[in-house]
C-alpha positions as CSV (number, residue, x, y, z in Angstrom):
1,X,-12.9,29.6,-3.4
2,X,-14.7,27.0,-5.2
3,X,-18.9,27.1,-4.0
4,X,-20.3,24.0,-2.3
5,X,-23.5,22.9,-3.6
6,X,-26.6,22.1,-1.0
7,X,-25.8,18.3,-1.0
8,X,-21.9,18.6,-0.3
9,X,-22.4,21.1,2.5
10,X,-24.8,18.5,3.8
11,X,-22.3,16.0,3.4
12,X,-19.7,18.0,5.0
13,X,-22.5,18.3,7.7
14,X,-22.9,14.5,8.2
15,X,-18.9,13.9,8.2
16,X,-18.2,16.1,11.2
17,X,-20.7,14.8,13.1
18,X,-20.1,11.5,12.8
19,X,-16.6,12.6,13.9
20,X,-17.9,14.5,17.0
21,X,-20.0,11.3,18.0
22,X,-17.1,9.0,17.1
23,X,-15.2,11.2,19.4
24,X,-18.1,11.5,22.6
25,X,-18.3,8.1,22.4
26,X,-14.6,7.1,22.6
27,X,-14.0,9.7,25.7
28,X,-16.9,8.5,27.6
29,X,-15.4,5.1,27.0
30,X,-11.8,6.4,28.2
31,X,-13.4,7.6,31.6
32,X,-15.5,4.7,32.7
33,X,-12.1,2.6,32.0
34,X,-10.5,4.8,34.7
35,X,-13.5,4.6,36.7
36,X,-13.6,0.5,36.5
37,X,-9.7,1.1,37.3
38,X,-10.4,2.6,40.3
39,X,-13.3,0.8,41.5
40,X,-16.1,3.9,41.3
41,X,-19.5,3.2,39.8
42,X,-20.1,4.3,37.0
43,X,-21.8,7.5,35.8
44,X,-22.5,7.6,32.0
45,X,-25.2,4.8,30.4
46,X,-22.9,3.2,27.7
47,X,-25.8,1.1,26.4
48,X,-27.1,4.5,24.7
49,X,-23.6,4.7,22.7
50,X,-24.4,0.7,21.4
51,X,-21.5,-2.1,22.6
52,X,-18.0,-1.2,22.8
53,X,-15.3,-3.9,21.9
54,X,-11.6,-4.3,22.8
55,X,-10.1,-5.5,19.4
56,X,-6.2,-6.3,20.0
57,X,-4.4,-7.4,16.4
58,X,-0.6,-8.8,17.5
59,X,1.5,-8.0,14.1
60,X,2.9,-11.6,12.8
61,X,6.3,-12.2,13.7
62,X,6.9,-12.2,10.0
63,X,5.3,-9.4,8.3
64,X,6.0,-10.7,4.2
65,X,3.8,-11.2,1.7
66,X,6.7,-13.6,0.1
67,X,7.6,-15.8,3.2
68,X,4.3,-15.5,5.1
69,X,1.7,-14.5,2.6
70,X,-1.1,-16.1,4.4
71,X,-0.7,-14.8,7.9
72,X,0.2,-11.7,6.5
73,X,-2.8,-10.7,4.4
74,X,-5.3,-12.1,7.2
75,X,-3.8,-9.6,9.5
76,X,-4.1,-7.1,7.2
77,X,-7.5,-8.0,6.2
78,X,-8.5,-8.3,10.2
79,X,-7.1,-4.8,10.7
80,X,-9.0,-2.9,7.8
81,X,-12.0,-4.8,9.2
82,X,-11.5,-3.5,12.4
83,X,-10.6,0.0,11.8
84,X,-13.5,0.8,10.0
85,X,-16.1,-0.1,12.5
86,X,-16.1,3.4,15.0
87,X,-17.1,0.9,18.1
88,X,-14.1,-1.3,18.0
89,X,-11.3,0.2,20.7
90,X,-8.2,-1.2,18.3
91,X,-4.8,-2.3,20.0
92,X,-1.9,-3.3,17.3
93,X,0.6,-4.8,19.4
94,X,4.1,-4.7,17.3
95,X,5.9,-6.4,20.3
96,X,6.2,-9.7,18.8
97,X,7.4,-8.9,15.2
98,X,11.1,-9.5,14.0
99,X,11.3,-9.6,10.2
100,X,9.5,-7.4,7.4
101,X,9.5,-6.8,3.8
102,X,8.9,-3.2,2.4
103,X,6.3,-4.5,0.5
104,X,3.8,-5.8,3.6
105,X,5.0,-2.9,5.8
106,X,4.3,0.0,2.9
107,X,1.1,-1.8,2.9
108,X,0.5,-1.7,7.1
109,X,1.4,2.1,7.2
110,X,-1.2,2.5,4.5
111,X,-4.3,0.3,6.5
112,X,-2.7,2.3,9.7
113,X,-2.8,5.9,8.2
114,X,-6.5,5.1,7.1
115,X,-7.5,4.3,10.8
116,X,-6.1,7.6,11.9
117,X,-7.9,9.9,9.0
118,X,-11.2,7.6,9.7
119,X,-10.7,8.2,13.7
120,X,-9.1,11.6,13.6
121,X,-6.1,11.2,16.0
122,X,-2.5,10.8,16.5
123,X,-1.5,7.5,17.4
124,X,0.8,6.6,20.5
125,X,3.2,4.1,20.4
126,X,2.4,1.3,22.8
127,X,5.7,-1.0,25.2
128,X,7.8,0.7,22.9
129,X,10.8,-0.6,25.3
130,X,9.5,-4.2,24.2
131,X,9.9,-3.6,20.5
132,X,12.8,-5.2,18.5
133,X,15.4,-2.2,18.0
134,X,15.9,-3.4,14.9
135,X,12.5,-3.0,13.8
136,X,12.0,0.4,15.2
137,X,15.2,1.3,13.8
138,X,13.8,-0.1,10.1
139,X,10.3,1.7,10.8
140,X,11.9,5.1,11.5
141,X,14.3,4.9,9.0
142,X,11.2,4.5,6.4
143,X,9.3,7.1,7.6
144,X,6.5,4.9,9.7
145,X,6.0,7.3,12.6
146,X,6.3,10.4,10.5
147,X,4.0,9.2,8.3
148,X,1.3,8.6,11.1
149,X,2.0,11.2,13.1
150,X,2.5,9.3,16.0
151,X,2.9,11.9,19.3
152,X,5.5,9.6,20.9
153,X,7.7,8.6,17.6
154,X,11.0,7.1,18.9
155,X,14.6,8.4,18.4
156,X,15.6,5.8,15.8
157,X,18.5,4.0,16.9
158,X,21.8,3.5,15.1
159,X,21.9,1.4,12.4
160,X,23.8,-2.1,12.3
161,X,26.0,-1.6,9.0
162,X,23.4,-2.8,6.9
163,X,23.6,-3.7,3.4
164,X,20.1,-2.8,3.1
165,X,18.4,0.6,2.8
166,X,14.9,1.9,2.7
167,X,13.6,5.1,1.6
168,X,11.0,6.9,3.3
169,X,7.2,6.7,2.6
170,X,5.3,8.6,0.2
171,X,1.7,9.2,0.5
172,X,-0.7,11.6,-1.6
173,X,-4.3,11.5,-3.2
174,X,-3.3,12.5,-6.9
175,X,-0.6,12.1,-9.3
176,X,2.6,13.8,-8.6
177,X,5.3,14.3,-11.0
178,X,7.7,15.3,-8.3
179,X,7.0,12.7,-6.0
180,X,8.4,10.1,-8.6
181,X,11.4,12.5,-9.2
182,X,11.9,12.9,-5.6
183,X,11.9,8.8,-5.2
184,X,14.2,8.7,-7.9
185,X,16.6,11.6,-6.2
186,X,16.4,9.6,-3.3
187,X,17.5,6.5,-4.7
188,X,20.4,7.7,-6.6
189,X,21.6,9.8,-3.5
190,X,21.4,6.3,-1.3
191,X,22.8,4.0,-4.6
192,X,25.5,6.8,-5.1
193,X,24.9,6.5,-8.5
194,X,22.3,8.3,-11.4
195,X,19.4,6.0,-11.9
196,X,17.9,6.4,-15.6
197,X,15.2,8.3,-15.0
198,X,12.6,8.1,-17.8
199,X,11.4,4.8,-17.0
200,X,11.3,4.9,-13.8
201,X,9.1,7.9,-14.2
202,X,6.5,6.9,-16.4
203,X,6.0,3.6,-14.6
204,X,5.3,5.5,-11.3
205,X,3.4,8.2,-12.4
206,X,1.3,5.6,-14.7
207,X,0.9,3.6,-11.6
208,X,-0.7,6.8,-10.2
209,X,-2.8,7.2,-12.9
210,X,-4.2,4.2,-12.7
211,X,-5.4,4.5,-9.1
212,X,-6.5,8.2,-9.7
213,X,-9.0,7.3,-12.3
214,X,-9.8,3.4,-11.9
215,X,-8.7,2.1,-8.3
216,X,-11.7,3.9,-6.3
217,X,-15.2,3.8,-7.1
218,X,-16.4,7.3,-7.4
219,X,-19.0,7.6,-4.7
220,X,-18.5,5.2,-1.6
221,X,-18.0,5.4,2.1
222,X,-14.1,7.3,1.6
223,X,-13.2,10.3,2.9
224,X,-11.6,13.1,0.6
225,X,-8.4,12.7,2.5
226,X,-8.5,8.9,1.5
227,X,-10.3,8.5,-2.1
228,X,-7.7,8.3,-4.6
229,X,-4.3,7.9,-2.0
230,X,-1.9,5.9,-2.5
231,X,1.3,4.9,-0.9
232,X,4.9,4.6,-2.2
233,X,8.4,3.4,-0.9
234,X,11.7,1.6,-2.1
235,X,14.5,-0.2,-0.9
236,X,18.5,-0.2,-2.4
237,X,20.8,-3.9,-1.4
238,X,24.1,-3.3,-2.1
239,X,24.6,-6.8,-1.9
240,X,23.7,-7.7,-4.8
241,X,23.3,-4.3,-6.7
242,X,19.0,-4.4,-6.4
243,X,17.0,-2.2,-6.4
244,X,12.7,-2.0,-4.9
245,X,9.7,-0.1,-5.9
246,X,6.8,-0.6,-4.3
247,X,3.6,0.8,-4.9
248,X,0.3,0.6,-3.1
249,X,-3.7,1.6,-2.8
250,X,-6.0,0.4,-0.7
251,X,-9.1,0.5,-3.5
252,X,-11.2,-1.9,-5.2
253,X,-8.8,-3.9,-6.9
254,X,-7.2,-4.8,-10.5
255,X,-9.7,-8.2,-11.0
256,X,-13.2,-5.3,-10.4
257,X,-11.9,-2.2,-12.3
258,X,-10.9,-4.5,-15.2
259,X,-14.8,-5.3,-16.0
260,X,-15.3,-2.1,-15.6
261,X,-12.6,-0.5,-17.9
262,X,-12.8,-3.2,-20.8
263,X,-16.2,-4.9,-22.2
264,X,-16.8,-8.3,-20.5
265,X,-17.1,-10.1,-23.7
266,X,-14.0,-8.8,-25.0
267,X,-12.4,-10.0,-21.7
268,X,-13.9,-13.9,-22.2
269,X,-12.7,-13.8,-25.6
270,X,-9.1,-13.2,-24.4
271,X,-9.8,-15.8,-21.5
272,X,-10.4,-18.5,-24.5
273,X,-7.6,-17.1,-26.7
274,X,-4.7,-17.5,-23.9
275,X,-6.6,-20.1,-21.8
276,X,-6.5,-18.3,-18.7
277,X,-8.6,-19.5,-16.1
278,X,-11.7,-17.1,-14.7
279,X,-10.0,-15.9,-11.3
280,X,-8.1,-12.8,-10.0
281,X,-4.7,-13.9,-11.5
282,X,-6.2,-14.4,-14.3
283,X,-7.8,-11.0,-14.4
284,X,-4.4,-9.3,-13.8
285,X,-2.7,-11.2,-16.2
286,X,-5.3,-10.1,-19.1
287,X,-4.9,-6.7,-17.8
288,X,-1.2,-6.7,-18.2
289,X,-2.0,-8.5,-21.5
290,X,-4.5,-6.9,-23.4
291,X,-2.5,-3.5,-23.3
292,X,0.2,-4.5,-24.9
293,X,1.0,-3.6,-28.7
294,X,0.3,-6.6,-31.4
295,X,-2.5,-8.0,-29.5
296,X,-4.9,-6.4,-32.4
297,X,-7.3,-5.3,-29.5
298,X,-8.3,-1.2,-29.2
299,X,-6.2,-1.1,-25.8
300,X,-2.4,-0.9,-26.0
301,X,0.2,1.3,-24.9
302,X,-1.3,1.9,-21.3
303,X,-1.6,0.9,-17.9
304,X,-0.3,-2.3,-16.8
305,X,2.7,-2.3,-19.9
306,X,3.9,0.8,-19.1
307,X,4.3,-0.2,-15.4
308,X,5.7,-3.6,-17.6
309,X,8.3,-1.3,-19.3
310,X,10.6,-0.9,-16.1
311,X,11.5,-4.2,-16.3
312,X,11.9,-4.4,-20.0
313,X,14.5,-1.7,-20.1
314,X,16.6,-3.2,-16.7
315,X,17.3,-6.8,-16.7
316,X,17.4,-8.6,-15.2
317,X,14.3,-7.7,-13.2
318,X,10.9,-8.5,-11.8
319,X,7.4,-7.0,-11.6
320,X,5.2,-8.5,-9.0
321,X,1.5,-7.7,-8.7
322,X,-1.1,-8.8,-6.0
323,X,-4.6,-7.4,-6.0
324,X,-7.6,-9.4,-4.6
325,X,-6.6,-13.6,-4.2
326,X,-4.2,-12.8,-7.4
327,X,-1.0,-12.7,-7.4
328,X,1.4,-12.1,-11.3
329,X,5.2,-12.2,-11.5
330,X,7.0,-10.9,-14.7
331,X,10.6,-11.9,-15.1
332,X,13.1,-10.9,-17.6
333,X,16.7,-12.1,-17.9
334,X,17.9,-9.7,-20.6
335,X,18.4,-11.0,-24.1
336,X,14.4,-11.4,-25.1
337,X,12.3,-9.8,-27.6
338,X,9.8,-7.4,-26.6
339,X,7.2,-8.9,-24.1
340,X,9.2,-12.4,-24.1
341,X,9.2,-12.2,-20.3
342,X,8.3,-15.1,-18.6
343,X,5.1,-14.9,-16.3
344,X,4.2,-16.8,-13.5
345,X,0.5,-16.6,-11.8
346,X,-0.7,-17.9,-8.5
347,X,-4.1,-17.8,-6.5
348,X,-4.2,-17.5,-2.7
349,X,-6.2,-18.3,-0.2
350,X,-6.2,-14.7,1.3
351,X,-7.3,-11.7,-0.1
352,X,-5.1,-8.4,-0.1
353,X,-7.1,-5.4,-0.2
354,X,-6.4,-3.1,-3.0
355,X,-3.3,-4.0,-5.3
356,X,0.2,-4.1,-4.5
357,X,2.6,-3.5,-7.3
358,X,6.9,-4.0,-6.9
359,X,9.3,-3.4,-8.9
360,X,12.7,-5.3,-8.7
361,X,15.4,-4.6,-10.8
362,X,19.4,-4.0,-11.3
363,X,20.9,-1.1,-10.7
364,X,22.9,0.4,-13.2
365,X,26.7,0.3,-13.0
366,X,28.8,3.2,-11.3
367,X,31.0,5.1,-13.6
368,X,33.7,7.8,-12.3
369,X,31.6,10.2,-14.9
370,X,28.3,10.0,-12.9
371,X,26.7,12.8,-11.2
372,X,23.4,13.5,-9.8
């Protein structure tokens, strides 16, 4: 067993009992709540624990970060807010929602999975007879209550003879070869078909790398159960032969790590050369950019490209990106050269914490000589 030196025992120290007060605090708060129910006084002085507030977040009623960008990243941005402050009592009602994308409900589980390591408890489903059954069915078919452990997880009811399938959540803090073979597994068992698995791999476990090494800031307020995680998921629609990956962190963002990772005049140079404006699409655009072979810059062959290469090899297809108010869409149609994908940029208004990255592209065609 590795030795701890005098400042990470001390930090160890400091973590637990900030848990243990966290955890005083809330129970105390629990009891004079039944007191107040029941009209007794009360016996414990909260004032010494600092103000208590009731924070309840309703989920929009459409949870998409293509329909309902705007709503959706503000709730998301209100409920990382409001997890991280240990005197907020947090209430997420899911009552009123009735449509999701994989995409903004990856990235829920992951801001929900963070409350419960920060708080260290099991969630409990609240008015679960109120819920959409659809919704719960979605959310147990992905792998949401499993994934946060919740102590009164629903029995997911049948589904409706969808077209549409999801595959269950994937979280870990470092990259995992077998996670991205087991995704892949997954997908060909659901798609009854192989999927070519190269390409698939190296995106994934390049996206990995990249929030291993550049997404978290090495020292900050994160927990070792949260510094470096990241959060994975995918979705098959027979209807029209597509096929989703999504992949997620919750860390600083593509627009800050790429100052970091590349000189800043070597960035503005680029800026001038493409004429990209100085924002956060920008930013992701010149990461994608400035790896790429032929550029006749020292950075090429990594990163953002290799993610790229997904698409490249099945069109048609689309890579999406969203990190900080920047948002990048690669398409290709099948028939281009190398890199001759068109991209589109956008800024928004809202923020998403951390960077989003999905993958959309065609399945390959069955053949009677397939196996998995």
């Amino acid at each position: 067993m590795k030795k701890l030196s005098d400042s990470q025992k001390l930090a160890a120290l400091r973590r637990a009992s900030d848990r243990n007060a966290r955890r005083m605090r809330y129970l105390d708060w629990r009891r004079e709540l039944e007191r107040a129910k029941h009209g007794l006084p009360s016996r414990v002085d909260l004032s010494r624990y600092g103000e208590f507030r009731k924070i309840e977040l309703v989920v929009p009623e459409v949870l998409s970060f293509r329909s309902n960008y705007k709503e959706t990243a503000q709730f998301l941005r209100d409920l990382g807010y409001s997890s991280k402050n240990a005197r907020n009592r947090l209430v997420v009602d899911f009552t009123k929602i009735r449509s999701v994308s994989p995409g903004a409900l990856l990235a829920l589980a992951a801001q929900l999975q963070r409350w419960t390591i920060l708080r260290s408890f099991k969630p409990r489903a609240l008015d679960l007879e109120q819920w959409d059954p659809e919704i719960t069915r979605l959310l147990s078919e992905m792998g949401f209550f499993k994934l946060l452990r919740v102590s009164n997880a629903p029995e997911a009811p049948e589904s409706g003879g969808t077209d549409r399938q999801f595959l269950s959540f994937r979280s870990r803090c470092e990259t995992m070869g077998i996670e991205a073979r087991g995704l892949r597994e997954e997908m060909g068992e659901i798609a009854d078909r192989s999927i070519d698995g190269q390409p698939l791999f190296v995106a994934i476990t390049e996206a990995m790398t990249n929030t291993t090494q550049h997404a978290y800031p090495k020292s900050n307020w994160y927990r070792d159960e949260l510094r470096y995680r990241w959060w994975m998921t995918g979705a098959i629609d027979r209807s029209n032969e597509r096929l989703s990956i999504i992949f997620y962190d919750l860390g600083v963002g593509i627009p800050e790590t790429l100052t970091k990772t590349h000189p800043i005049e070597l960035i503005r140079d680029f800026f001038q050369k493409l004429n990209v404006g100085n924002n956060d699409a920008g930013m992701i655009f010149a990461a994608m950019r400035m790896g790429r072979s032929g550029t006749e810059l020292p950075h090429r062959g990594k990163g953002l490209p290799q993610i790229r290469r997904l698409v490249d090899i099945h069109t048609p297809g689309t890579l999406r990106i969203i990190s900080g108010k920047g948002e990048l869409q690669y398409e290709r149609q099948g028939g281009e050269t190398d890199d001759q994908g068109t991209y589109i940029r956008k800024s928004n208004d809202v923020a998403l914490e951390g960077t989003l990255v999905q993958w959309d592209i065609q399945l390959p065609e069955r053949r009677e000589d397939q196996f998995l």
